[in-house]
FIKOLZA-1660 file (N, C-alpha, C; in steps of 0.1 Angstrom, whole numbers, plus 5000, padded with zeros to 4 digits):
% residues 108
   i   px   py   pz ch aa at
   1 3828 0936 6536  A  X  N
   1 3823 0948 6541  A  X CA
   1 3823 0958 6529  A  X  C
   2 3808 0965 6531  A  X  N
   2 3812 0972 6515  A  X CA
   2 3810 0987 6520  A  X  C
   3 3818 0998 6517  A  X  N
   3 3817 1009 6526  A  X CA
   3 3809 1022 6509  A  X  C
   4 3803 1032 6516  A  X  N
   4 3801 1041 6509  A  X CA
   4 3808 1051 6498  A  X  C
   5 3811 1049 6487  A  X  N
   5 3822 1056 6478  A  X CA
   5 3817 1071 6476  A  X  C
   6 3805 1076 6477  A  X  N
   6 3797 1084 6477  A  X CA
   6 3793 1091 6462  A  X  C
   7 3796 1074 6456  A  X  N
   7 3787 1081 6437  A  X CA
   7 3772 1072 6439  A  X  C
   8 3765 1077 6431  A  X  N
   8 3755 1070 6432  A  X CA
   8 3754 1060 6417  A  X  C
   9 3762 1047 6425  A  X  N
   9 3764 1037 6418  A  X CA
   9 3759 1025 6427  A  X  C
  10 3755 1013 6419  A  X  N
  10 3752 0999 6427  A  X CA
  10 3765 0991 6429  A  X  C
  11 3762 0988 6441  A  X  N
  11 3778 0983 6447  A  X CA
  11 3776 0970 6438  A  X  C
  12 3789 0958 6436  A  X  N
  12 3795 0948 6431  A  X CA
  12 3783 0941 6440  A  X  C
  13 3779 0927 6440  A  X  N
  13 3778 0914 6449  A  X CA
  13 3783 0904 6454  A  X  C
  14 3794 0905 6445  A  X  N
  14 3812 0897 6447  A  X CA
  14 3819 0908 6460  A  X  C
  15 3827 0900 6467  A  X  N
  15 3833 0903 6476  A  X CA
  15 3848 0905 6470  A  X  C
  16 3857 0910 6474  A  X  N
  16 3875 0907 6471  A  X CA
  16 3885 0909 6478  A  X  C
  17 3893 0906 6477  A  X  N
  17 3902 0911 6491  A  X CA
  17 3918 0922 6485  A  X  C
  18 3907 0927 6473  A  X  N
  18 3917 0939 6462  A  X CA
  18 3920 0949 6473  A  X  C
  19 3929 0955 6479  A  X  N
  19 3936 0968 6481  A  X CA
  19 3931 0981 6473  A  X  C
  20 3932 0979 6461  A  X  N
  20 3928 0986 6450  A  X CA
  20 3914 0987 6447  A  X  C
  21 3902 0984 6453  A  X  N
  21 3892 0986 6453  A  X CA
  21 3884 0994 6459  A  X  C
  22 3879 1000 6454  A  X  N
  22 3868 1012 6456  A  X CA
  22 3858 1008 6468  A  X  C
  23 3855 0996 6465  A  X  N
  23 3846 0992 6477  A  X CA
  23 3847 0983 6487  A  X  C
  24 3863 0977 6484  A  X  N
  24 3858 0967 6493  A  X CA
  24 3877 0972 6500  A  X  C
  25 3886 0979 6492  A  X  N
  25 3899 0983 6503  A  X CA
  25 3898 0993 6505  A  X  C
  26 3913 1001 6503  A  X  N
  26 3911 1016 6509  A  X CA
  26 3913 1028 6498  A  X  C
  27 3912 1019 6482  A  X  N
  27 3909 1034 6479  A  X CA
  27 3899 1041 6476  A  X  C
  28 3901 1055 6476  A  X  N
  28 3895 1064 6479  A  X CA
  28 3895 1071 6466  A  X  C
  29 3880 1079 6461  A  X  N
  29 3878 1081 6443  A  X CA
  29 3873 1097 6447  A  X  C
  30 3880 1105 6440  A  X  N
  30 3877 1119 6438  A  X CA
  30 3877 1122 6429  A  X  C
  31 3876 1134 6423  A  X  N
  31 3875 1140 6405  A  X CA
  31 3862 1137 6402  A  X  C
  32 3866 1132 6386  A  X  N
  32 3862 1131 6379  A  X CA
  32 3852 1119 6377  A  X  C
  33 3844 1116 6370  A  X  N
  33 3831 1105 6370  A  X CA
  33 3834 1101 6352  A  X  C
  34 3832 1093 6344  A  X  N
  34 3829 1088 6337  A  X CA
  34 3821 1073 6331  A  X  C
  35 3816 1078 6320  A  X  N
  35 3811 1061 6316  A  X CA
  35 3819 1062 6301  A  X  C
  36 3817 1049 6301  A  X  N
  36 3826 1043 6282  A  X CA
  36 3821 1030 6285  A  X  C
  37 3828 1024 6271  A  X  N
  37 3829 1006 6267  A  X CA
  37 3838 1003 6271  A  X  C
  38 3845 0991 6278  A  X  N
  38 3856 0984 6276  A  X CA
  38 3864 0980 6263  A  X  C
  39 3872 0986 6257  A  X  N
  39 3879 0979 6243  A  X CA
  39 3887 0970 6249  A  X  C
  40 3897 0970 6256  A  X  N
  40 3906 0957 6261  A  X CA
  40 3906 0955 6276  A  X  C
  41 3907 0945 6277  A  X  N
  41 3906 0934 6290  A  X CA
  41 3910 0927 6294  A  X  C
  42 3927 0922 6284  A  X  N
  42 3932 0913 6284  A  X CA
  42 3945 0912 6290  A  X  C
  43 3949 0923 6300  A  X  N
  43 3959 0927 6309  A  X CA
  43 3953 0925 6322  A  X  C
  44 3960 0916 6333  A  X  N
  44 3955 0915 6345  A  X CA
  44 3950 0928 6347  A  X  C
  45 3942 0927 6357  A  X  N
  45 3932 0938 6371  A  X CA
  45 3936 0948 6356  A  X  C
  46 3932 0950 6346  A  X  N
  46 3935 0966 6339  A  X CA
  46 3923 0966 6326  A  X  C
  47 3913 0974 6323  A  X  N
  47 3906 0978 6314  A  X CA
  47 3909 0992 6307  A  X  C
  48 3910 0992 6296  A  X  N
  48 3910 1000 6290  A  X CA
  48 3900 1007 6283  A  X  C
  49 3894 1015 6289  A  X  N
  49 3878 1023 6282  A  X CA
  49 3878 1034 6277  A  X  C
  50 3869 1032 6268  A  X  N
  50 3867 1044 6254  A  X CA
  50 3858 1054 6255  A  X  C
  51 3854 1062 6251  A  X  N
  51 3840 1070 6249  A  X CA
  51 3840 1079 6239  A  X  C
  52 3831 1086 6230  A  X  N
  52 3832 1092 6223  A  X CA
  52 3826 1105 6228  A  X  C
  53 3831 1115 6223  A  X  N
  53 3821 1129 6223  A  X CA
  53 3825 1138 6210  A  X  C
  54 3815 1144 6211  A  X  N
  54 3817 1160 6202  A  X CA
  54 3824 1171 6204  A  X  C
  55 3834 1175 6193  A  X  N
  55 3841 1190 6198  A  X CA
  55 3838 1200 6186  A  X  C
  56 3833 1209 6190  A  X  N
  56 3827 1223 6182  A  X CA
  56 3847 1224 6171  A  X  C
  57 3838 1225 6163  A  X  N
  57 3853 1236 6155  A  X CA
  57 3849 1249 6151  A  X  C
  58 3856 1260 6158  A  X  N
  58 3850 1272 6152  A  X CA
  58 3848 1274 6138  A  X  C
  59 3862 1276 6135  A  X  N
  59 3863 1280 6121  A  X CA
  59 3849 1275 6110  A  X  C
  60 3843 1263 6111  A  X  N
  60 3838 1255 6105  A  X CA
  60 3823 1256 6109  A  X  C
  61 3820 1261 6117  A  X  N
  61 3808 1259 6127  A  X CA
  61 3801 1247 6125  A  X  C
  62 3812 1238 6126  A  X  N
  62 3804 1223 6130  A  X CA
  62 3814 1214 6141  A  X  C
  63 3814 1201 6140  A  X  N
  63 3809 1189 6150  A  X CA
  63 3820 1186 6144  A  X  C
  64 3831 1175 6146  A  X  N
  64 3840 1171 6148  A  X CA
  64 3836 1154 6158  A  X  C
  65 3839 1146 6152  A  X  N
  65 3838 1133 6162  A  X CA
  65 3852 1129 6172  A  X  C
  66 3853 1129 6183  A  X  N
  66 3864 1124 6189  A  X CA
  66 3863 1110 6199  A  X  C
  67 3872 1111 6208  A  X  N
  67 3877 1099 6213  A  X CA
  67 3886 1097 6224  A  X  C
  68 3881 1090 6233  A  X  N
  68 3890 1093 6246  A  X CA
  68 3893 1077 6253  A  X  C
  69 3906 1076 6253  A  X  N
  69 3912 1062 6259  A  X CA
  69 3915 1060 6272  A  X  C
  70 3915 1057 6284  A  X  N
  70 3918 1055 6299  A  X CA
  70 3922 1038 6301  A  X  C
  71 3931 1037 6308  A  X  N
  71 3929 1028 6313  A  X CA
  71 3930 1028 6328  A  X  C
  72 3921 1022 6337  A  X  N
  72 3914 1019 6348  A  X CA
  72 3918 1003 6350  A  X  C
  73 3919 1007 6366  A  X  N
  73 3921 0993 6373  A  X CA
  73 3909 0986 6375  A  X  C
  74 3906 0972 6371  A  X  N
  74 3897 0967 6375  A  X CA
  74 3899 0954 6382  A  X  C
  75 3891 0958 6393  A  X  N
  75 3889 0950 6407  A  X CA
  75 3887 0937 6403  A  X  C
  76 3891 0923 6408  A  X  N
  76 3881 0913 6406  A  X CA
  76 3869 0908 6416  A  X  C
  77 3863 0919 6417  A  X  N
  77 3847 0922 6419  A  X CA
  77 3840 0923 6410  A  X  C
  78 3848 0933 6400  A  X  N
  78 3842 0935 6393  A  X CA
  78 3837 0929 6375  A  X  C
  79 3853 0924 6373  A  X  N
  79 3854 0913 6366  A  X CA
  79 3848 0924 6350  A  X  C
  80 3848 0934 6346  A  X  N
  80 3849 0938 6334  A  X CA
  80 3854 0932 6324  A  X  C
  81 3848 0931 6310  A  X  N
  81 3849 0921 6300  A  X CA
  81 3846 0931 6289  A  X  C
  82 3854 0927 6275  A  X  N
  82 3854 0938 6262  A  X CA
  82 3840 0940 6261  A  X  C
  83 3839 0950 6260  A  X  N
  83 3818 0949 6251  A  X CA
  83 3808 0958 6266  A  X  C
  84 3815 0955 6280  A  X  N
  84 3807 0961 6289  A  X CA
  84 3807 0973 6287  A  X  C
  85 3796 0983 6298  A  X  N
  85 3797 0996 6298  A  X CA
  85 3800 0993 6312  A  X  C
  86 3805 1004 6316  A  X  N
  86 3811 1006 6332  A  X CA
  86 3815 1022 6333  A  X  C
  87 3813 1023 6346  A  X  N
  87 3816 1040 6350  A  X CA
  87 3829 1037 6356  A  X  C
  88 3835 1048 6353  A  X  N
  88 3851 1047 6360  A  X CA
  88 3849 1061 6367  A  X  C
  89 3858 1061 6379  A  X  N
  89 3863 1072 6389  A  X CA
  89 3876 1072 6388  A  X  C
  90 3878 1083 6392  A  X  N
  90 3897 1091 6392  A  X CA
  90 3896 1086 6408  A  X  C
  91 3913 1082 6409  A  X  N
  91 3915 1082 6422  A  X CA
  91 3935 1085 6423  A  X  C
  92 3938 1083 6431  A  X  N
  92 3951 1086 6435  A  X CA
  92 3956 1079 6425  A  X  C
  93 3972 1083 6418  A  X  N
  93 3978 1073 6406  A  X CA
  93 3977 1060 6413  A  X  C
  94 3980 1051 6405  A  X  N
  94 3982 1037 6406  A  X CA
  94 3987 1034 6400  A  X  C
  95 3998 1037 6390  A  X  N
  95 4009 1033 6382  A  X CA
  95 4012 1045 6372  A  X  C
  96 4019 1043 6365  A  X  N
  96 4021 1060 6355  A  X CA
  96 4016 1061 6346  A  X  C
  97 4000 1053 6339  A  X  N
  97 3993 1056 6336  A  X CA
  97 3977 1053 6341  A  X  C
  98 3978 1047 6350  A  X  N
  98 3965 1043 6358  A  X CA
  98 3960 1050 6368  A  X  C
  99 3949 1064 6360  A  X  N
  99 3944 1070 6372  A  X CA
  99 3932 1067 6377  A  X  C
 100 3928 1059 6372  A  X  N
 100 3910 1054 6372  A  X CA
 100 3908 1043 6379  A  X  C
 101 3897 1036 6382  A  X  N
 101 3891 1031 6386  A  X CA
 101 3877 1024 6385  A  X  C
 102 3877 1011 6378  A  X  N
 102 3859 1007 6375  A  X CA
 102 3850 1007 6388  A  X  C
 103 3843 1013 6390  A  X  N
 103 3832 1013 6403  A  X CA
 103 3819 1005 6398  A  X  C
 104 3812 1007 6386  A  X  N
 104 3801 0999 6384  A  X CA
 104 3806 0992 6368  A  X  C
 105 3797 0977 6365  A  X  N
 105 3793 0972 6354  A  X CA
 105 3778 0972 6347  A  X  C
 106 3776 0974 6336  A  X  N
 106 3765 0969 6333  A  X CA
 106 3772 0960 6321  A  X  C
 107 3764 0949 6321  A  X  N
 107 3768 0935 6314  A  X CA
 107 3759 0939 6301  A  X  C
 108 3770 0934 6285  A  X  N
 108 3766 0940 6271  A  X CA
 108 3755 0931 6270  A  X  C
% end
């Protein structure tokens, strides 16, 4: 049963019987929205995703490159793998560093 998370994302086509899933148990994703890569994968149900952005430096009046690390639970619905892009959602903690959530994949 796949219920409404209310991002406009394409649901999994795998089924799971994860607790921890966005779509198919009971949690529930508020906040924040994100996309990144997968850098690591290699911890059960856990991805770790990157993304890069720009931050102004005054002083300098330029661009600065940075970098942002999360790691998110992933469902095995969803089955994320190093190299994917995927959107992650904030949801209730899930361990003392796991505030996220993979909701969609697109395969590299």
């Amino acid at each position: 049963m796949k219920k409404s998370i209310g991002i406009n994302v394409e649901a999994p086509k795998e089924e799971c019987e994860d607790v921890r899933c966005a779509w198919h148990g009971k949690l529930a994703v508020r906040g924040k929205i994100f996309s990144g890569v997968v850098k690591s994968s290699k911890i059960k149900n856990i991805a770790i995703v990157e993304w890069n952005y720009n931050k102004k430096m005054q002083k300098y009046d330029r661009y600065e490159r940075r970098k942002s690390r999360v790691t998110a639970h992933n469902p095995n619905c969803m089955k994320a793998k190093e190299g994917d892009k995927v959107v992650i959602a904030e949801c209730r903690p899930l361990s003392k560093t796991k505030h996220f959530v993979v909701v969609s994949v697109e395969r590299a």
